[in-house]
PDB file of the backbone (N, CA, C, O) and the ligand in Angstrom, with CONECT records:
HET     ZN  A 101       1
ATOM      1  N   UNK A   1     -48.848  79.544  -0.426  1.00  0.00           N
ATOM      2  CA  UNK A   1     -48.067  79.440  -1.665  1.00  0.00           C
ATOM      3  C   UNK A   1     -48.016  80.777  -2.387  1.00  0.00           C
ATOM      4  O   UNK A   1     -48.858  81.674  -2.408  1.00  0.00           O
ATOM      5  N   UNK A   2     -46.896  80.702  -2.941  1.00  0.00           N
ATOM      6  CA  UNK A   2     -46.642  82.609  -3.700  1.00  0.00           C
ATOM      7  C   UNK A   2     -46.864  81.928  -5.488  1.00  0.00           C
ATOM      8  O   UNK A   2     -45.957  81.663  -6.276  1.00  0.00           O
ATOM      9  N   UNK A   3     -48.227  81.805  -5.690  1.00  0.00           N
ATOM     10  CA  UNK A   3     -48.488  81.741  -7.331  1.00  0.00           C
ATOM     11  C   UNK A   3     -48.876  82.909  -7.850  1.00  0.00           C
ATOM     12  O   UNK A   3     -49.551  82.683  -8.854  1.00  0.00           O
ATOM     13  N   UNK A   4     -48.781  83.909  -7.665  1.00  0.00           N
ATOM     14  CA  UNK A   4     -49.431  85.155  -7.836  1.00  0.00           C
ATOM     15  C   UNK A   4     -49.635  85.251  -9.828  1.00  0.00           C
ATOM     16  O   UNK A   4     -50.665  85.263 -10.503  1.00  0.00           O
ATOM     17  N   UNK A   5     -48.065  85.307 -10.275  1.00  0.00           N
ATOM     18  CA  UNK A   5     -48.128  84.748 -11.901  1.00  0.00           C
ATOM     19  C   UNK A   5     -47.263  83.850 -12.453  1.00  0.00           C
ATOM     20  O   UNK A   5     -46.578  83.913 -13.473  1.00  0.00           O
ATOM     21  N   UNK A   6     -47.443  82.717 -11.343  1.00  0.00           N
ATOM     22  CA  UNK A   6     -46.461  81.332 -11.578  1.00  0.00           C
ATOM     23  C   UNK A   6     -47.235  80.461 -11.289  1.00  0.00           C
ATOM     24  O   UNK A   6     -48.024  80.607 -10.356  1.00  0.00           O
ATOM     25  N   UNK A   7     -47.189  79.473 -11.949  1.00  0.00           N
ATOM     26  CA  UNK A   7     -47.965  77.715 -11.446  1.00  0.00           C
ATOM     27  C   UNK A   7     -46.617  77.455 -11.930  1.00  0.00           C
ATOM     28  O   UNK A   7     -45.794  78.024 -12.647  1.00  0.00           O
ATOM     29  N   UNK A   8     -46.725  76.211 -11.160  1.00  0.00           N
ATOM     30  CA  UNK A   8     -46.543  74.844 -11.138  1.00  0.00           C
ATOM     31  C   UNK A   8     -46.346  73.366 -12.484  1.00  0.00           C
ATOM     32  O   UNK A   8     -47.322  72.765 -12.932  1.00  0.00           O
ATOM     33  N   UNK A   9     -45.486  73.189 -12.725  1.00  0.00           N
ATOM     34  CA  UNK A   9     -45.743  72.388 -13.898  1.00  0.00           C
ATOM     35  C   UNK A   9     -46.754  71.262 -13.197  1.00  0.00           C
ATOM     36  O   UNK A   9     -46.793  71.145 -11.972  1.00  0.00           O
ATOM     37  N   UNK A  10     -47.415  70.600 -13.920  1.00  0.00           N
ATOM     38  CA  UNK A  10     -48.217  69.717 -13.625  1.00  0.00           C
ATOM     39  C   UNK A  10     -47.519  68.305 -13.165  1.00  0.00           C
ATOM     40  O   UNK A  10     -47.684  67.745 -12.081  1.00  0.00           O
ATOM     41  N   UNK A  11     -46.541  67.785 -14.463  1.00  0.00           N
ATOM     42  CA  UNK A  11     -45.791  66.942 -14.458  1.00  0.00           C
ATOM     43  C   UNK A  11     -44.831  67.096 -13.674  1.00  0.00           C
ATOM     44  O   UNK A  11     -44.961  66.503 -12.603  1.00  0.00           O
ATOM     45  N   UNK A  12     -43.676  67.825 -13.849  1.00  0.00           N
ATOM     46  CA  UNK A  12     -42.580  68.045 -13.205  1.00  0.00           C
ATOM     47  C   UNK A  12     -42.339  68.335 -11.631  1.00  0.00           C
ATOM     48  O   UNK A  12     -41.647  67.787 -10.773  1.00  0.00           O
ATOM     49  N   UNK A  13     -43.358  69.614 -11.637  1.00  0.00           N
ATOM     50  CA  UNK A  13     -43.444  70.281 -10.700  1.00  0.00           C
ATOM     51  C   UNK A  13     -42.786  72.071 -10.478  1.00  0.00           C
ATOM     52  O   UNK A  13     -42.932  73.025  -9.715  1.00  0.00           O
ATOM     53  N   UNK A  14     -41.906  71.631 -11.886  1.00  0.00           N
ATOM     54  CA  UNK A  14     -41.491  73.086 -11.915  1.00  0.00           C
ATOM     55  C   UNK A  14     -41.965  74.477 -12.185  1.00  0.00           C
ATOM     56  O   UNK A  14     -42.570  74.778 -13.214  1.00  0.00           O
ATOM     57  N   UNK A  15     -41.755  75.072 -11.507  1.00  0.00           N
ATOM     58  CA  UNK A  15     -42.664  76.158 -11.595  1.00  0.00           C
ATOM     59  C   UNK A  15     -42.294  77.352 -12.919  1.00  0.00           C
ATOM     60  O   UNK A  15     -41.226  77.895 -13.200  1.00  0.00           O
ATOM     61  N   UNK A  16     -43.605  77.467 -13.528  1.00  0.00           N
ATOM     62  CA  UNK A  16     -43.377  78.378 -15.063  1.00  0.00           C
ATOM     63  C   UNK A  16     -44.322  79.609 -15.014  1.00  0.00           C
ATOM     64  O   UNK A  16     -45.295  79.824 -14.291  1.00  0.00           O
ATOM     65  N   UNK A  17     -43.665  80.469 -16.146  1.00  0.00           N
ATOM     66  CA  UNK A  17     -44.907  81.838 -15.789  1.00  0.00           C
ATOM     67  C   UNK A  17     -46.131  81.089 -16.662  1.00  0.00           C
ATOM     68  O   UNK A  17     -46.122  80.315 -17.619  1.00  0.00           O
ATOM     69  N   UNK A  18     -47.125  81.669 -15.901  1.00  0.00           N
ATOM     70  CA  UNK A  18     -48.602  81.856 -16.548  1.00  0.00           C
ATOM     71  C   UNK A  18     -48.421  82.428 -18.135  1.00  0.00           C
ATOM     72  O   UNK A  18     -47.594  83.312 -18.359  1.00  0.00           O
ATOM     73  N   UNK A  19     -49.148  81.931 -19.080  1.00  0.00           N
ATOM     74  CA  UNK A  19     -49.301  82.490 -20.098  1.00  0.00           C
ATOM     75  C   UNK A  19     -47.927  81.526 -21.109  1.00  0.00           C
ATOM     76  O   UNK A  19     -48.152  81.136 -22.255  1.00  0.00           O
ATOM     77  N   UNK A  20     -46.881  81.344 -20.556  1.00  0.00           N
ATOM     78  CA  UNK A  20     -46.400  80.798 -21.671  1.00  0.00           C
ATOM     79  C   UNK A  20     -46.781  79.304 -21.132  1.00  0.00           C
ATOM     80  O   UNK A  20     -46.339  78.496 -21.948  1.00  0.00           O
ATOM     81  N   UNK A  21     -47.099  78.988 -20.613  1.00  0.00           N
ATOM     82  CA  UNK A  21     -47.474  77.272 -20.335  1.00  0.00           C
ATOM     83  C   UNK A  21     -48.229  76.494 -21.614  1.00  0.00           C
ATOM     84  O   UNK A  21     -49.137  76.808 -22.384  1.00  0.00           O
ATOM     85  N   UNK A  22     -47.255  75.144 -21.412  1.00  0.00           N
ATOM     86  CA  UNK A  22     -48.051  74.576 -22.547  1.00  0.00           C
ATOM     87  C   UNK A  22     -49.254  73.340 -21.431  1.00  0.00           C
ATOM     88  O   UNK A  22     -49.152  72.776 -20.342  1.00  0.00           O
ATOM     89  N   UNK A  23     -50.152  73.421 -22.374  1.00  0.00           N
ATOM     90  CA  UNK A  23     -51.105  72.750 -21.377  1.00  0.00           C
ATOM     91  C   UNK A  23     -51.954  71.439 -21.974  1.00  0.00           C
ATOM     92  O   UNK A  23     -52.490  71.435 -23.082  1.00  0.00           O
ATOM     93  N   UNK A  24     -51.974  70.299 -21.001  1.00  0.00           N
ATOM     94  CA  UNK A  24     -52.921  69.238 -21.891  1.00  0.00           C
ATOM     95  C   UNK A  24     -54.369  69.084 -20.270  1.00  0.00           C
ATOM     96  O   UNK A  24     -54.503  69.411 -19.091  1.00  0.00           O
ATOM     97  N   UNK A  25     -55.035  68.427 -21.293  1.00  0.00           N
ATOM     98  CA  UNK A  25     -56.857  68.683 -20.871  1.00  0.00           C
ATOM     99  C   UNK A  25     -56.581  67.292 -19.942  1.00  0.00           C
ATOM    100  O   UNK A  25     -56.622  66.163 -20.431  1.00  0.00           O
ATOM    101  N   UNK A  26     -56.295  67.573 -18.522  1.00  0.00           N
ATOM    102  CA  UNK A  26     -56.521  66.233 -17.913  1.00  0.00           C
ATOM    103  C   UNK A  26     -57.910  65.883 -17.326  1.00  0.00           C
ATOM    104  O   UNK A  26     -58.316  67.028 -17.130  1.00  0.00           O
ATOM    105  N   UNK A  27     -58.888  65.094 -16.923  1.00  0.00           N
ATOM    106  CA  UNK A  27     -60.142  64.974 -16.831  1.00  0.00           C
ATOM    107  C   UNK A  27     -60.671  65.735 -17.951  1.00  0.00           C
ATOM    108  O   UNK A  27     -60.490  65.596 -19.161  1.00  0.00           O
ATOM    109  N   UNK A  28     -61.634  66.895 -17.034  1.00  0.00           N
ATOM    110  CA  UNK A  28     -62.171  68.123 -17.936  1.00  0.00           C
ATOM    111  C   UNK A  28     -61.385  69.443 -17.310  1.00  0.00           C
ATOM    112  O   UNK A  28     -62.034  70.455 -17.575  1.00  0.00           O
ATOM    113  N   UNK A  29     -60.494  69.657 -16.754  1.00  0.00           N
ATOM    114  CA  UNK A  29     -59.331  70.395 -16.839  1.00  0.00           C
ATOM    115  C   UNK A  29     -58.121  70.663 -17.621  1.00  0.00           C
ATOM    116  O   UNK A  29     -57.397  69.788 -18.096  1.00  0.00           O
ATOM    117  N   UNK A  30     -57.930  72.047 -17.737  1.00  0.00           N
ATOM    118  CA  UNK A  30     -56.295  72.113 -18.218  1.00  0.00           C
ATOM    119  C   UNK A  30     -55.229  72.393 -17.167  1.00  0.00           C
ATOM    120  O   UNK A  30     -55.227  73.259 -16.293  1.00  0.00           O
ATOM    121  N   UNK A  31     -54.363  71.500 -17.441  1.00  0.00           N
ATOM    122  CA  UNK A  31     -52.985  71.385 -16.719  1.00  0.00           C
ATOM    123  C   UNK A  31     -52.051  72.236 -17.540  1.00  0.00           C
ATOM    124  O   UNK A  31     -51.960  72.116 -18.762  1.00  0.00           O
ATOM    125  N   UNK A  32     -51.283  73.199 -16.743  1.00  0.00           N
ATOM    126  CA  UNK A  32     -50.383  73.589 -17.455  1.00  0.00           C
ATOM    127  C   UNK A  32     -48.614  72.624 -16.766  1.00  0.00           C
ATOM    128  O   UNK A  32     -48.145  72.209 -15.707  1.00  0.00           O
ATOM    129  N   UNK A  33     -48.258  72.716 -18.196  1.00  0.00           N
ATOM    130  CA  UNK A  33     -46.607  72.024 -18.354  1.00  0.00           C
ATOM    131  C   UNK A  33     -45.815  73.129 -18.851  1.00  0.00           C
ATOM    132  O   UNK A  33     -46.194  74.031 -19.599  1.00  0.00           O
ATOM    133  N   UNK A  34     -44.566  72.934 -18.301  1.00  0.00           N
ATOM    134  CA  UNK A  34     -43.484  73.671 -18.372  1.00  0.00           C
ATOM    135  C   UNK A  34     -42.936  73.977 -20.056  1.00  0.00           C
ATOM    136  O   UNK A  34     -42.708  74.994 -20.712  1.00  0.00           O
ATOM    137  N   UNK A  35     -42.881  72.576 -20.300  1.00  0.00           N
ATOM    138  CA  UNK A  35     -42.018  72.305 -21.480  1.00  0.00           C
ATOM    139  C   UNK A  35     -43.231  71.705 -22.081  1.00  0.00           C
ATOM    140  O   UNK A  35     -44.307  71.295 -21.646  1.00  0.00           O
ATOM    141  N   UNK A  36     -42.534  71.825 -23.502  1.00  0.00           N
ATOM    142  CA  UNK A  36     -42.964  70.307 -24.479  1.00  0.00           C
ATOM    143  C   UNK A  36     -42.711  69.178 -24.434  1.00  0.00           C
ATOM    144  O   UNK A  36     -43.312  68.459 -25.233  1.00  0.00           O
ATOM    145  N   UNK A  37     -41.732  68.549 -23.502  1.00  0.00           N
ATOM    146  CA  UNK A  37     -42.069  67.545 -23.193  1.00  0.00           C
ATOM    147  C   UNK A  37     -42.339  66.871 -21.870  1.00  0.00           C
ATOM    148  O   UNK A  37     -42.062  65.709 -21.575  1.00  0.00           O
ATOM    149  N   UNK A  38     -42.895  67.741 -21.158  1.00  0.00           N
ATOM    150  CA  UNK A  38     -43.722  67.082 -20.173  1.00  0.00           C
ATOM    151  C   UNK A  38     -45.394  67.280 -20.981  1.00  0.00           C
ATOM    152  O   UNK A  38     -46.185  66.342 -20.880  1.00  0.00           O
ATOM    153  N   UNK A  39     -45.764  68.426 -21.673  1.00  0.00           N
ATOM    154  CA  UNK A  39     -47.273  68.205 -21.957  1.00  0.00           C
ATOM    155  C   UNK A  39     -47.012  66.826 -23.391  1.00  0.00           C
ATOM    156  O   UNK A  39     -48.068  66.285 -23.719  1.00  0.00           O
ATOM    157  N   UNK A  40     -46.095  66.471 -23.933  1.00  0.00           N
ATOM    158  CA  UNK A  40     -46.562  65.065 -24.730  1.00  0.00           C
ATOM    159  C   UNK A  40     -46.511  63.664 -23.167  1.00  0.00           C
ATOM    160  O   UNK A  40     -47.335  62.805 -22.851  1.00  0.00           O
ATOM    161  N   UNK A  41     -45.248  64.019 -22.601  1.00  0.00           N
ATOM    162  CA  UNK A  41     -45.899  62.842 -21.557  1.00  0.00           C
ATOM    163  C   UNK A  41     -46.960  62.623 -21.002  1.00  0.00           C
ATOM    164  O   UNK A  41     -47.404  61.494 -20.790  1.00  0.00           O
ATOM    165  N   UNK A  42     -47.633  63.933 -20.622  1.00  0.00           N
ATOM    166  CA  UNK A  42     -48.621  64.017 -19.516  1.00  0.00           C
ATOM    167  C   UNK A  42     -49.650  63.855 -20.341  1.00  0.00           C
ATOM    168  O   UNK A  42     -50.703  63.599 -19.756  1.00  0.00           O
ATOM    169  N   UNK A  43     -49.723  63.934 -21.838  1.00  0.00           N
ATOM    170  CA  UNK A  43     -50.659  63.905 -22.478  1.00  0.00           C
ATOM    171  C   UNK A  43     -51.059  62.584 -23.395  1.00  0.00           C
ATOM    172  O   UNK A  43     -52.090  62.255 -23.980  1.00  0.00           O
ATOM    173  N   UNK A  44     -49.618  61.925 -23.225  1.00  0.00           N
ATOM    174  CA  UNK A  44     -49.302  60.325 -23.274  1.00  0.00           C
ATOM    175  C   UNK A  44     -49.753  59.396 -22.295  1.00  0.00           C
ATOM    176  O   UNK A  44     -50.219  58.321 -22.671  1.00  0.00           O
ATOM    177  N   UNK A  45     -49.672  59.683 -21.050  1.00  0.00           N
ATOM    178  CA  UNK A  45     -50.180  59.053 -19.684  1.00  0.00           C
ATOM    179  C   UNK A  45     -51.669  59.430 -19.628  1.00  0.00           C
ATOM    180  O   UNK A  45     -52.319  58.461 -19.233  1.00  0.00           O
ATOM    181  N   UNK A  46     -52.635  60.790 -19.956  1.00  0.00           N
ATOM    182  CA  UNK A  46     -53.907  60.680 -20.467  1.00  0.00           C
ATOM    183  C   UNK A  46     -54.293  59.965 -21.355  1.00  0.00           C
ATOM    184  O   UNK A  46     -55.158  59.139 -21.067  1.00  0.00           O
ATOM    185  N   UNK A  47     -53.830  60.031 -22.614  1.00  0.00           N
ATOM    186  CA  UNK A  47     -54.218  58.981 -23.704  1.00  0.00           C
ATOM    187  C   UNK A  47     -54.055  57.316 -23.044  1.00  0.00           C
ATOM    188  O   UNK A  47     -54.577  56.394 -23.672  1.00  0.00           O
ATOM    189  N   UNK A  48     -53.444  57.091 -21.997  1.00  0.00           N
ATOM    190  CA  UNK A  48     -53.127  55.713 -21.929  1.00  0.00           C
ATOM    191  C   UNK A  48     -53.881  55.822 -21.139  1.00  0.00           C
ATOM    192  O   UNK A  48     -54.883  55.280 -21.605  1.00  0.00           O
ATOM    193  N   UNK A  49     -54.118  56.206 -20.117  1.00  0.00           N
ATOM    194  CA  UNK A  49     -55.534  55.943 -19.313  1.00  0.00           C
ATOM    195  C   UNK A  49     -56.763  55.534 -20.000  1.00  0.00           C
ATOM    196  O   UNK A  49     -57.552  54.614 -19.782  1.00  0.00           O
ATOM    197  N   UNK A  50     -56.722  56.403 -20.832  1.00  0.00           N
ATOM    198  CA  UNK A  50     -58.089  56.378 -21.631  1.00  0.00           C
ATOM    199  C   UNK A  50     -57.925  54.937 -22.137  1.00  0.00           C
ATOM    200  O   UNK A  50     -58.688  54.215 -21.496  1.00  0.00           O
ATOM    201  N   UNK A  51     -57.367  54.394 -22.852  1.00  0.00           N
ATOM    202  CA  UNK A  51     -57.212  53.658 -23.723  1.00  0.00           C
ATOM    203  C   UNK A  51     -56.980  52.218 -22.873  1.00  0.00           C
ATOM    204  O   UNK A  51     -57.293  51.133 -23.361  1.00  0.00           O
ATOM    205  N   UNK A  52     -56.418  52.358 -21.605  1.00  0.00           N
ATOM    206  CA  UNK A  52     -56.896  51.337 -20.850  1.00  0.00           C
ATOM    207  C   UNK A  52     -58.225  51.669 -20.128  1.00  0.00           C
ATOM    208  O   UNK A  52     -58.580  50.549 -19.762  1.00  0.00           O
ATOM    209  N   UNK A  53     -58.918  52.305 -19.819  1.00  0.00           N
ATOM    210  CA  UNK A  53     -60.220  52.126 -19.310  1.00  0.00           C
ATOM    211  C   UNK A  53     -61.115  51.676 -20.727  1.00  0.00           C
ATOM    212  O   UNK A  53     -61.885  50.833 -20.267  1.00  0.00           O
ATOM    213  N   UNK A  54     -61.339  51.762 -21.821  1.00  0.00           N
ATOM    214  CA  UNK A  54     -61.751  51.667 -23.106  1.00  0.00           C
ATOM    215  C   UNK A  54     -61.147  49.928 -23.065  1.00  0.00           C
ATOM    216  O   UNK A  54     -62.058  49.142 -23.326  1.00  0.00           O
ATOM    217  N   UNK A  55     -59.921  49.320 -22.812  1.00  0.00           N
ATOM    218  CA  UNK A  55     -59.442  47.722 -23.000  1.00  0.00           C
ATOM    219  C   UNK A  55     -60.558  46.579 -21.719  1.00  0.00           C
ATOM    220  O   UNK A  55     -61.285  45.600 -21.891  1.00  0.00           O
ATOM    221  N   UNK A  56     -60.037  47.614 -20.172  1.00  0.00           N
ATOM    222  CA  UNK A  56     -60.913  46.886 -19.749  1.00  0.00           C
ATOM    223  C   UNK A  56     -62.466  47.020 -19.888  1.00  0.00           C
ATOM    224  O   UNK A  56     -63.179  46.127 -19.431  1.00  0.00           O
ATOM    225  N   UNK A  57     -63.024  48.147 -20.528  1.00  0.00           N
ATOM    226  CA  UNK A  57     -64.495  47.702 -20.778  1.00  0.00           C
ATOM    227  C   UNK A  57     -64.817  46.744 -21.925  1.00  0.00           C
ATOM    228  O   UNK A  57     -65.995  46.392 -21.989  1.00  0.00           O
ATOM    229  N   UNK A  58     -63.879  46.206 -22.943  1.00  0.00           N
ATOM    230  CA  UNK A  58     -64.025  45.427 -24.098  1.00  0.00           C
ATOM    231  C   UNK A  58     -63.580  43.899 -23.565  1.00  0.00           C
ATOM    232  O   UNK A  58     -63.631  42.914 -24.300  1.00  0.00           O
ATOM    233  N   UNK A  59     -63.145  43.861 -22.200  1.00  0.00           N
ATOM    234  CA  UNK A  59     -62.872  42.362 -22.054  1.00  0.00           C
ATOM    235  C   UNK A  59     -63.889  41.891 -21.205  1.00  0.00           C
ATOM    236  O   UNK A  59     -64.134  40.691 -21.328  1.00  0.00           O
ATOM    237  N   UNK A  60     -64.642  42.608 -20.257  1.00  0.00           N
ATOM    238  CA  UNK A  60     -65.593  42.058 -19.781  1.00  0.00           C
ATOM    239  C   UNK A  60     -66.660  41.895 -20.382  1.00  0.00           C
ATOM    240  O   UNK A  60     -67.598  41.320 -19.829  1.00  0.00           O
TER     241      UNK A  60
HETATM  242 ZN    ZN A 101     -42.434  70.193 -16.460  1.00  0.00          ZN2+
END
């Protein structure tokens, strides 16, 4: 792969320069996103993870 000073959007897949990436904390990593609105999705689909692993530990 030629990333030399390009990644990858996380979400999308599109590829952005280093340094202007906007980025959300997935696990204990940062993901970088292209745009602003892939880091509120991607950071929407984290929050909902969370928030379902947090539902099913309150029903059992
Ligand atoms: Zn993107």
């Amino acid at each position: 792969m030629n990333n030399s000073d390009h990644q990858c959007c996380c979400h999308c897949g599109q590829p952005h320069k280093q340094g202007s990436a906007y980025c959300v904390i997935i696990g204990d990593k940062e993901q970088a996103m292209c745009c602003p609105g892939c880091q509120a999705v991607a950071s929407l689909i984290v929050h909902g993870n969370e928030v379902n692993k947090d539902e099913k530990r309150g029903r059992k």
